[in-house]
C-alpha positions, -999 to 999 in steps of 0.1 A, spaced: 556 -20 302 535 -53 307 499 -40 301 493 -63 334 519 -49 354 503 -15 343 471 -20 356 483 -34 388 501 -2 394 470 20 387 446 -2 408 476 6 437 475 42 431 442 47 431 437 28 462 466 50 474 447 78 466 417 73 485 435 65 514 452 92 518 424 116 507 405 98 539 434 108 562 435 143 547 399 141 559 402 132 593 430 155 597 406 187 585 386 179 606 406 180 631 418 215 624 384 227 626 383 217 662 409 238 669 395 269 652 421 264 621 391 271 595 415 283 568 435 249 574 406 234 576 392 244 540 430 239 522 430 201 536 396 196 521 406 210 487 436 186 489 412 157 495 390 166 468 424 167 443 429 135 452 396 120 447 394 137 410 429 122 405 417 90 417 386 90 391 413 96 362 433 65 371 402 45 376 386 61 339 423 49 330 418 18 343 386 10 323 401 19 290 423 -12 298 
C-alpha cells in the first residue's frame, strides 16, 4: 500500500472514530433521561473504546 494512501485512510478513521464516539455520547445521555442508567454507563464505555482506539491510529499516524 501507498504509504500516502495509508495515511489518508487513518486520518479517515480516526475522524470516523470521534464522530461516532460523539453520537454514542449524545445517545447516553439520552438513555439517562429515560432512567436507562445501565444503558447509560455501557454507551459511555463504548465511547471511551473509541476514543482510545482513536489515539492508536493518531500515535500511528505520527510514526508516519
Amino acid at each position: 500500500m501507498h504509504l500516502e494512501k495509508l495515511k489518508m485512510k487513518l486520518e479517515h478513521w480516526a475522524e470516523h472514530n470521534d464522530s461516532h464516539s460523539s453520537n454514542i455520547r449524545e445517545q447516553a445521555e439520552e438513555a439517562g433521561k429515560m432512567g436507562l442508567h445501565e444503558i447509560r454507563e455501557e454507551l459511555l464505555s463504548a465511547a471511551e473504546a473509541m476514543d482510545r482506539a482513536g489515539n492508536h491510529i493518531r500515535r500511528a499516524m505520527e510514526k508516519l
